[in-house]
Every structure is written in C-alpha cells, then in structure tokens.
mmCIF file of the N, C-alpha and C atoms, coordinates in Angstrom:
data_MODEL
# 
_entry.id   MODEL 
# 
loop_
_atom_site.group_PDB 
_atom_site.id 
_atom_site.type_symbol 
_atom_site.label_atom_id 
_atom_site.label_alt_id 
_atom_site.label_comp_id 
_atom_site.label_asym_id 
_atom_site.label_entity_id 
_atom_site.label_seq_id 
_atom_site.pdbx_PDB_ins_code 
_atom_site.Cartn_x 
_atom_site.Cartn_y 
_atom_site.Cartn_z 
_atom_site.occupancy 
_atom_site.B_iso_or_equiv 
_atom_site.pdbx_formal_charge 
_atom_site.auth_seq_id 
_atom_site.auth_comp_id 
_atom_site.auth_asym_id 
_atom_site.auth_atom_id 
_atom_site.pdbx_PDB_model_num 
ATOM 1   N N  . UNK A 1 1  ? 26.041 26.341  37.266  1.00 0.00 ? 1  UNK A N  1 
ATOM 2   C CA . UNK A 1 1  ? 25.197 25.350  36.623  1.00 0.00 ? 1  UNK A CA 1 
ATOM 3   C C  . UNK A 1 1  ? 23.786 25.906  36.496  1.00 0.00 ? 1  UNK A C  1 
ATOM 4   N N  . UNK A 1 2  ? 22.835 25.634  35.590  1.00 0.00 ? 2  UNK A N  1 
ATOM 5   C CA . UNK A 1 2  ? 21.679 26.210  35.309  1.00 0.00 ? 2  UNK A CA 1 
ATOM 6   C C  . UNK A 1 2  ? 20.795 24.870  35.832  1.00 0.00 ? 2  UNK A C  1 
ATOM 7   N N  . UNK A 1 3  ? 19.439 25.437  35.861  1.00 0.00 ? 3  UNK A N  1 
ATOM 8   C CA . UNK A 1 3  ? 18.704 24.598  36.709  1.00 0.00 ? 3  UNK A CA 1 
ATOM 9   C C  . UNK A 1 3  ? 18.559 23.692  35.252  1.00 0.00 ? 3  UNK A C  1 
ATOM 10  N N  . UNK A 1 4  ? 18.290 22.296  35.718  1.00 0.00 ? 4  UNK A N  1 
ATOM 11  C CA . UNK A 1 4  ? 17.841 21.346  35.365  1.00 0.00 ? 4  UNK A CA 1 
ATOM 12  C C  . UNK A 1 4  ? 16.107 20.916  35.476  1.00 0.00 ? 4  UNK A C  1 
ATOM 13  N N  . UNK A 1 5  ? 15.159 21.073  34.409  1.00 0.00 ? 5  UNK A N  1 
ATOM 14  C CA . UNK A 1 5  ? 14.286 20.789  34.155  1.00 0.00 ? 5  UNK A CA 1 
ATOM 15  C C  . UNK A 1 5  ? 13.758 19.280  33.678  1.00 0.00 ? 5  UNK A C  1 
ATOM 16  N N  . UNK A 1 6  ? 13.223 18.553  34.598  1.00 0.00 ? 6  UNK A N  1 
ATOM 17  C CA . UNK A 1 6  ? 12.827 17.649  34.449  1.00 0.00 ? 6  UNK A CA 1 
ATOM 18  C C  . UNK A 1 6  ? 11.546 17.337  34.885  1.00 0.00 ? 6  UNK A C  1 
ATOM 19  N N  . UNK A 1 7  ? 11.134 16.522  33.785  1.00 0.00 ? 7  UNK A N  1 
ATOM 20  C CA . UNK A 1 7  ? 9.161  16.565  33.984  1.00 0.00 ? 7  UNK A CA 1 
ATOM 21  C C  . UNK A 1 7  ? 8.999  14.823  33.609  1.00 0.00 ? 7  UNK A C  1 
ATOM 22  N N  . UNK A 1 8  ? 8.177  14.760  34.635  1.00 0.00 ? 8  UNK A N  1 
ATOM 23  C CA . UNK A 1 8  ? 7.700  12.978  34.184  1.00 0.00 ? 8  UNK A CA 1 
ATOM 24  C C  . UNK A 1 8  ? 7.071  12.832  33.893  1.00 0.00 ? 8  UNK A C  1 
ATOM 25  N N  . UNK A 1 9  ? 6.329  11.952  32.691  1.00 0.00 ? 9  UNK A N  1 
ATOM 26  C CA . UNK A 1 9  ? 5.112  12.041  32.098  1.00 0.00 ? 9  UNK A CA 1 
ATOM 27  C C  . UNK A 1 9  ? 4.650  10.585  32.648  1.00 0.00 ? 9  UNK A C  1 
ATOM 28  N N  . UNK A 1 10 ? 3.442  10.690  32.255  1.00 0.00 ? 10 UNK A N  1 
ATOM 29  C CA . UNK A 1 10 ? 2.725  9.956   32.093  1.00 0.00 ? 10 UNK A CA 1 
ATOM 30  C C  . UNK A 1 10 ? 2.152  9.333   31.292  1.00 0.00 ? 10 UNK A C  1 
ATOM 31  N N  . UNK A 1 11 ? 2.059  7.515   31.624  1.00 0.00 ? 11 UNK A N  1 
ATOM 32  C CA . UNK A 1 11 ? 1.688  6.833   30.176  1.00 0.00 ? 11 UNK A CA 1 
ATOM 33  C C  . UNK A 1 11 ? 0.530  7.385   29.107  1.00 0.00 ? 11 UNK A C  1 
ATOM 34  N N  . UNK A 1 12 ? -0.741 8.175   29.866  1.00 0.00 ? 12 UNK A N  1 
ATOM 35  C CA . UNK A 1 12 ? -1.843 8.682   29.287  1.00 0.00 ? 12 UNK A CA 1 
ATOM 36  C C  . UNK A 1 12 ? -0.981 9.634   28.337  1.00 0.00 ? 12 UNK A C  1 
ATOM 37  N N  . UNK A 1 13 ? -0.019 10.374  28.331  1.00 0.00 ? 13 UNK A N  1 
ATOM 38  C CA . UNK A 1 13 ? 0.956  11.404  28.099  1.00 0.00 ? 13 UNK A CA 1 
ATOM 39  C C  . UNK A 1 13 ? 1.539  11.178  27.053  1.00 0.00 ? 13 UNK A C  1 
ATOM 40  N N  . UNK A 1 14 ? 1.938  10.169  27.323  1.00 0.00 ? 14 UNK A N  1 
ATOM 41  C CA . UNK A 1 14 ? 3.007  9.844   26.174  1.00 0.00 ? 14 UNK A CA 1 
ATOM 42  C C  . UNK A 1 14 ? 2.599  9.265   24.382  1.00 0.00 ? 14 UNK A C  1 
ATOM 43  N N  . UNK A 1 15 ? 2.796  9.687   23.737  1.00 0.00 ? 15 UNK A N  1 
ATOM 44  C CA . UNK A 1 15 ? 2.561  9.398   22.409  1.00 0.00 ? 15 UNK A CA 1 
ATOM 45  C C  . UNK A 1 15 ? 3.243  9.612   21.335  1.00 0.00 ? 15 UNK A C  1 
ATOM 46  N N  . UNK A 1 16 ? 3.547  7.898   20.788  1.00 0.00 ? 16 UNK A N  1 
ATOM 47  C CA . UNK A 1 16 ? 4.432  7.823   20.709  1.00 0.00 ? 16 UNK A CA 1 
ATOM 48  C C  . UNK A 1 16 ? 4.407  7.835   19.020  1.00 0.00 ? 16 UNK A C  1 
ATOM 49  N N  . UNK A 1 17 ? 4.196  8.948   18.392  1.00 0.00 ? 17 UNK A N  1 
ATOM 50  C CA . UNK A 1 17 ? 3.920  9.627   16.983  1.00 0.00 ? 17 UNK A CA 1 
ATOM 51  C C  . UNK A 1 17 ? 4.880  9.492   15.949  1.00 0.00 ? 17 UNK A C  1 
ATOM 52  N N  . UNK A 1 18 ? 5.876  9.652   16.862  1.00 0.00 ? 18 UNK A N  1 
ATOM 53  C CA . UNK A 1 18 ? 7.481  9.233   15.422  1.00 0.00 ? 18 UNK A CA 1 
ATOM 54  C C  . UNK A 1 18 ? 7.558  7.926   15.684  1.00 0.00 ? 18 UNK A C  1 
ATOM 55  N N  . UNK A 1 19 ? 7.729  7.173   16.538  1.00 0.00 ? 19 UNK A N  1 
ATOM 56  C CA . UNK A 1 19 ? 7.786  5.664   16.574  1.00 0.00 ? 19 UNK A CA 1 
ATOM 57  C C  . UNK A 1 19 ? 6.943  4.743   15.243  1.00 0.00 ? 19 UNK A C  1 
ATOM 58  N N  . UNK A 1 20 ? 5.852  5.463   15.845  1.00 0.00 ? 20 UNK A N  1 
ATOM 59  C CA . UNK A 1 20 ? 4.865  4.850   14.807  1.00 0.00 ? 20 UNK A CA 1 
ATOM 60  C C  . UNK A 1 20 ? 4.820  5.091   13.351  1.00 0.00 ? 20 UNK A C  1 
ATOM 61  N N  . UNK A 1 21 ? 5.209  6.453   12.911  1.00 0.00 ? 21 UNK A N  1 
ATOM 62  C CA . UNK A 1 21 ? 5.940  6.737   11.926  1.00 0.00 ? 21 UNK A CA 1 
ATOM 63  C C  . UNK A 1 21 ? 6.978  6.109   10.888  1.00 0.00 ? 21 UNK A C  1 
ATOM 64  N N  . UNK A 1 22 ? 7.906  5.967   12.188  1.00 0.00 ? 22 UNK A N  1 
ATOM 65  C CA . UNK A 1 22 ? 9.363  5.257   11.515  1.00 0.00 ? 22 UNK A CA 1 
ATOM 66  C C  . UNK A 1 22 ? 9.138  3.699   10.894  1.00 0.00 ? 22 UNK A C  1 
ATOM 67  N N  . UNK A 1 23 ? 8.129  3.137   12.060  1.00 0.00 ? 23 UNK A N  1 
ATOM 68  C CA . UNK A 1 23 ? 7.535  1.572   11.543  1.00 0.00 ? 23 UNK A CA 1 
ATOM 69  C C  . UNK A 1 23 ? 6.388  1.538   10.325  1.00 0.00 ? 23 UNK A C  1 
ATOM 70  N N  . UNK A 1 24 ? 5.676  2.565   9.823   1.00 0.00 ? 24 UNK A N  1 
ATOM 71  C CA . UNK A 1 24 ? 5.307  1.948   8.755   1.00 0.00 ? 24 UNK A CA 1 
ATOM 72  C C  . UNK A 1 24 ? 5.964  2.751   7.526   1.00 0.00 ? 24 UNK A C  1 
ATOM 73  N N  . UNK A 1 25 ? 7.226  3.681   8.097   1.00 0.00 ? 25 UNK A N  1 
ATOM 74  C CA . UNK A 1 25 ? 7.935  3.776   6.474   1.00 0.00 ? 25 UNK A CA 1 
ATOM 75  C C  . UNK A 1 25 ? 8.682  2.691   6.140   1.00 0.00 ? 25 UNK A C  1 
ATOM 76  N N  . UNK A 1 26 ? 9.142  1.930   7.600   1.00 0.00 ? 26 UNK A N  1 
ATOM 77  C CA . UNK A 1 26 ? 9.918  0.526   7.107   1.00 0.00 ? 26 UNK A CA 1 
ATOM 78  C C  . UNK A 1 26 ? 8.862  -0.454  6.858   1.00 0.00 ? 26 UNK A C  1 
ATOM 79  N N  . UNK A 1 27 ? 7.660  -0.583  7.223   1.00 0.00 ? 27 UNK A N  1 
ATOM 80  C CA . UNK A 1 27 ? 6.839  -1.676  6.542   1.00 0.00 ? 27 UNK A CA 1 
ATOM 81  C C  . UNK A 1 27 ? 6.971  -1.093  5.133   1.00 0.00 ? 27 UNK A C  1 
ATOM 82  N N  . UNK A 1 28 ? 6.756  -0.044  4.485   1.00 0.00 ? 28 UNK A N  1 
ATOM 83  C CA . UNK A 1 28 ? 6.115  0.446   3.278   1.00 0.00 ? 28 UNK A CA 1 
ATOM 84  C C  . UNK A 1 28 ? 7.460  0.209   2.136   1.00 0.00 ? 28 UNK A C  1 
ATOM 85  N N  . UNK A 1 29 ? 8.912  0.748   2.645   1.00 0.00 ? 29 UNK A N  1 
ATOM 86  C CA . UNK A 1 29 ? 10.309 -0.162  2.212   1.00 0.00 ? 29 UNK A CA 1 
ATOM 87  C C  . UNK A 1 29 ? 9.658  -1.148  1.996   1.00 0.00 ? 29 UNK A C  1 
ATOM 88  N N  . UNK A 1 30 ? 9.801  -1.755  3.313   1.00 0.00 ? 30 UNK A N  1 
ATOM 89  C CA . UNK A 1 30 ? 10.132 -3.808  3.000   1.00 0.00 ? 30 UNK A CA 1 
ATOM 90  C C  . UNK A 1 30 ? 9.132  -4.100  1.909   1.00 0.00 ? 30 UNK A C  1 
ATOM 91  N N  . UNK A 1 31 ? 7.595  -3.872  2.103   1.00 0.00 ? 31 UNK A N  1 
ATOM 92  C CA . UNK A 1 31 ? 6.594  -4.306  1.173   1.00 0.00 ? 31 UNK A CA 1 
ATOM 93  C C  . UNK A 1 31 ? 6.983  -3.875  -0.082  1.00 0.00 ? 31 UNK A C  1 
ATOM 94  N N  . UNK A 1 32 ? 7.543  -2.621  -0.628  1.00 0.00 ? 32 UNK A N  1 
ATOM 95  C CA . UNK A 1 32 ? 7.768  -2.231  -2.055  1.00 0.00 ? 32 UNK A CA 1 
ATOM 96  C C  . UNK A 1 32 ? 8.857  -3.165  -2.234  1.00 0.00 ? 32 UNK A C  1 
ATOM 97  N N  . UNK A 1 33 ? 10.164 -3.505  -1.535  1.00 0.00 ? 33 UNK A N  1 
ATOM 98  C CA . UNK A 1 33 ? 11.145 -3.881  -2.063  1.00 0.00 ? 33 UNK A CA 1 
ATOM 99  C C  . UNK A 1 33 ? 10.635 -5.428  -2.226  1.00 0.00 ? 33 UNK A C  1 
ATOM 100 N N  . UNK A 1 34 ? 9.808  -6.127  -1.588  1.00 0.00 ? 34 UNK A N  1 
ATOM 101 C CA . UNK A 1 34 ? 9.127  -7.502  -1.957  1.00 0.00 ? 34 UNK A CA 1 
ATOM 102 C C  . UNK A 1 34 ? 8.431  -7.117  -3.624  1.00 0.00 ? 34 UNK A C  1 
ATOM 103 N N  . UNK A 1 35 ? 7.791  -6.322  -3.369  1.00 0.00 ? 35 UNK A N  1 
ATOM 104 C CA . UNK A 1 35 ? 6.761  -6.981  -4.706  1.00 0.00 ? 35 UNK A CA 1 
ATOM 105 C C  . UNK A 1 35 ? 7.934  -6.718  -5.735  1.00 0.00 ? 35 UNK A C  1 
ATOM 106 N N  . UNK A 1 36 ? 9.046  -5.161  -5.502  1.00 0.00 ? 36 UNK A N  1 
ATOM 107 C CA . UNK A 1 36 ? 9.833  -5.362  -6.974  1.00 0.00 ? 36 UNK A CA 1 
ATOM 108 C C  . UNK A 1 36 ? 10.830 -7.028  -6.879  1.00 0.00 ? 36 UNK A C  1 
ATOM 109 N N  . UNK A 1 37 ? 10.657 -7.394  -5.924  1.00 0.00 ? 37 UNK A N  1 
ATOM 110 C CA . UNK A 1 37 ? 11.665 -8.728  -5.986  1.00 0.00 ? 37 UNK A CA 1 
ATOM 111 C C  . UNK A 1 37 ? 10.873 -9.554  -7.078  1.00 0.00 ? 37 UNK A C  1 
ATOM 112 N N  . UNK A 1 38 ? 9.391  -9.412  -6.378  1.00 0.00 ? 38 UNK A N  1 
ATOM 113 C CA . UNK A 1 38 ? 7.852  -10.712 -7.395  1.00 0.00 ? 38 UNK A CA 1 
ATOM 114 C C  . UNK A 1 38 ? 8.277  -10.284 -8.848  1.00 0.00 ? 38 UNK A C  1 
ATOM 115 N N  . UNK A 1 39 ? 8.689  -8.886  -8.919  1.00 0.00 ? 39 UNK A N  1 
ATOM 116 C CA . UNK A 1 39 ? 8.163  -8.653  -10.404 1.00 0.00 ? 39 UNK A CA 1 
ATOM 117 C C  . UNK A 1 39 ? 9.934  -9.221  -11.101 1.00 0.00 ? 39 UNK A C  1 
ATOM 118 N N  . UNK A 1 40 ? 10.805 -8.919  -10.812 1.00 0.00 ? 40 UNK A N  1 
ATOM 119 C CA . UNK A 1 40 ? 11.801 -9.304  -10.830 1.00 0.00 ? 40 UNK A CA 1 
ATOM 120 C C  . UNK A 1 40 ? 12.104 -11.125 -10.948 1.00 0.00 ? 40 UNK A C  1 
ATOM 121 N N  . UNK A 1 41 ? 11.995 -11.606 -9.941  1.00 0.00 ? 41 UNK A N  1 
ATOM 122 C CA . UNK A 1 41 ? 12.150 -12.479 -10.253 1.00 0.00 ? 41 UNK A CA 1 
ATOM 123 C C  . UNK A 1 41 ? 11.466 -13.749 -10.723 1.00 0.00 ? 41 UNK A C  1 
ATOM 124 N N  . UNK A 1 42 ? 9.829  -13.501 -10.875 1.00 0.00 ? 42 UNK A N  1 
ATOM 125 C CA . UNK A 1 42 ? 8.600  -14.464 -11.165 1.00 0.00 ? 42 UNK A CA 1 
ATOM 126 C C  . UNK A 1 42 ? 8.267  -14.067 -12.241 1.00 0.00 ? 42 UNK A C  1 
ATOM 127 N N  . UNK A 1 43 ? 7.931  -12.680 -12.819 1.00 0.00 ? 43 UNK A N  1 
ATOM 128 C CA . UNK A 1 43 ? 7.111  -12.310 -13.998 1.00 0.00 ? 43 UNK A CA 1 
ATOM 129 C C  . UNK A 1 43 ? 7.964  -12.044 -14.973 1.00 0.00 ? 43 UNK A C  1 
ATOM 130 N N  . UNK A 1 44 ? 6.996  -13.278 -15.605 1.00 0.00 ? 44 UNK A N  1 
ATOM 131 C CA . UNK A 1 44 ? 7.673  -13.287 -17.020 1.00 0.00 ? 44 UNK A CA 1 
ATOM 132 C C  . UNK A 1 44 ? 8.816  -13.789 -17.170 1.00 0.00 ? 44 UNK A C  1 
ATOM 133 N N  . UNK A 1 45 ? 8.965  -15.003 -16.694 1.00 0.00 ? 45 UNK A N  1 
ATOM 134 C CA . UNK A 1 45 ? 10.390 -15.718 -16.451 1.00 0.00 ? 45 UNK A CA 1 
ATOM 135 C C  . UNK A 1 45 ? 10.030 -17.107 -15.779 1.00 0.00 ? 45 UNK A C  1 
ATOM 136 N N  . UNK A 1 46 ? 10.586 -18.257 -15.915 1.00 0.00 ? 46 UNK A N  1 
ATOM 137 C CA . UNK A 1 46 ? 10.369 -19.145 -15.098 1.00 0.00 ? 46 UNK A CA 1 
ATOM 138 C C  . UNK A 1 46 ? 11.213 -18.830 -14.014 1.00 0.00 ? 46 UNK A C  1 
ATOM 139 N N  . UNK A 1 47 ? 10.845 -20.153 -12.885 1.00 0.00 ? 47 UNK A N  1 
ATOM 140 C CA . UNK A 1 47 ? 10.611 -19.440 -11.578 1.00 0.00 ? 47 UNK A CA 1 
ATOM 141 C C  . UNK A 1 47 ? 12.576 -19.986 -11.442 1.00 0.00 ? 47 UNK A C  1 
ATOM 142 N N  . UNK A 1 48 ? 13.343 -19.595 -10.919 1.00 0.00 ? 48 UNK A N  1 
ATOM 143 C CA . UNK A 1 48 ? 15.027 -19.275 -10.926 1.00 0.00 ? 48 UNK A CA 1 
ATOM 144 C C  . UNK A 1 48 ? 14.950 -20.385 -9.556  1.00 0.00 ? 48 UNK A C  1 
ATOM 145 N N  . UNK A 1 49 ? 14.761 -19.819 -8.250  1.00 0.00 ? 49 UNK A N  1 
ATOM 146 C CA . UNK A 1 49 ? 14.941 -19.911 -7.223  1.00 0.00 ? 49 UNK A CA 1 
ATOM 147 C C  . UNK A 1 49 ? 14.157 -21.293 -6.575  1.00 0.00 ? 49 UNK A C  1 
ATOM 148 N N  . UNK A 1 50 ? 12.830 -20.609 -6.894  1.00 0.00 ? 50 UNK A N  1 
ATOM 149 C CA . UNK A 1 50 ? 11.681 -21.622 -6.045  1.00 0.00 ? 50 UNK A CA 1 
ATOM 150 C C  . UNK A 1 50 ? 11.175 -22.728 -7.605  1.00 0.00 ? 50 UNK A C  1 
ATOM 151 N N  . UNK A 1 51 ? 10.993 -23.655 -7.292  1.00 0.00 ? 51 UNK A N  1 
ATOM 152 C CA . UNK A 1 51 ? 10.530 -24.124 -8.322  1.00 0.00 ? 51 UNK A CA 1 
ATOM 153 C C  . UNK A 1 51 ? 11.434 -25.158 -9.022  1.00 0.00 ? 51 UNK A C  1 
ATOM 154 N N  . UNK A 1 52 ? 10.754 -26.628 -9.297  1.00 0.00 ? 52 UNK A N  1 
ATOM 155 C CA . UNK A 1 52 ? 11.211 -27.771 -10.279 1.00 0.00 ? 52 UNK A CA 1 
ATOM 156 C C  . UNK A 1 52 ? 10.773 -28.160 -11.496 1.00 0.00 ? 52 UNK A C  1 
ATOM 157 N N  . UNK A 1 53 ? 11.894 -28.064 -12.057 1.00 0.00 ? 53 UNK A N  1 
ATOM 158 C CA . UNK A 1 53 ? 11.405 -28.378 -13.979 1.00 0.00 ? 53 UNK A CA 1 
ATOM 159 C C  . UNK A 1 53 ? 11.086 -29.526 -14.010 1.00 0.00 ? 53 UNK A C  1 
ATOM 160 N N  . UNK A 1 54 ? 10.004 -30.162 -14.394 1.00 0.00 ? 54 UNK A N  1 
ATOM 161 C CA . UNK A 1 54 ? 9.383  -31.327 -14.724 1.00 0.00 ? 54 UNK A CA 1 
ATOM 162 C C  . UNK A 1 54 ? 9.323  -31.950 -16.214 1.00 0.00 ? 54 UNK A C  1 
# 
C-alpha cells in the first residue's frame, strides 16, 4: 500500500472558486431562459397564461 496523504485545511483555506462558479452559470441559464420565456410569451401577443379579457 502507498502512503496515504492527507492534509486538513482550514476554513481561512478553503475557497470555494468552482462552487461559486457553477452558481452563477446557473443563475445566468435561469435568467436568460426567463427573459426568452417574456419575449416569447408577452411580446407582441396578448397575454396566453396570465391575464383576463375584458
């Protein structure tokens, strides 16, 4: 068996760079896939979903 290397960090240590990463490519998804929904389903169209014909 080969030695096993293990190191404990510390919270000052730790940073957490891809985490933070991964969360605003999924904010930056979700927000694009909202506004193409706005443009999709509000502009230039009456409203389908939300909304009463009077």
């Amino acid at each position: 068996m080969g030695t096993d290397v293990e190191r404990e960090i510390g919270h000052d240590e730790y940073d957490p760079k891809g985490t933070l990463a991964l969360i605003a490519i999924y904010f930056l998804l979700i927000a694009g896939l909202w506004i193409f929904t706005y443009f999709v389903e509000f502009l230039g169209n009456e409203m389908t979903v939300v909304g009463v014909v009077l």
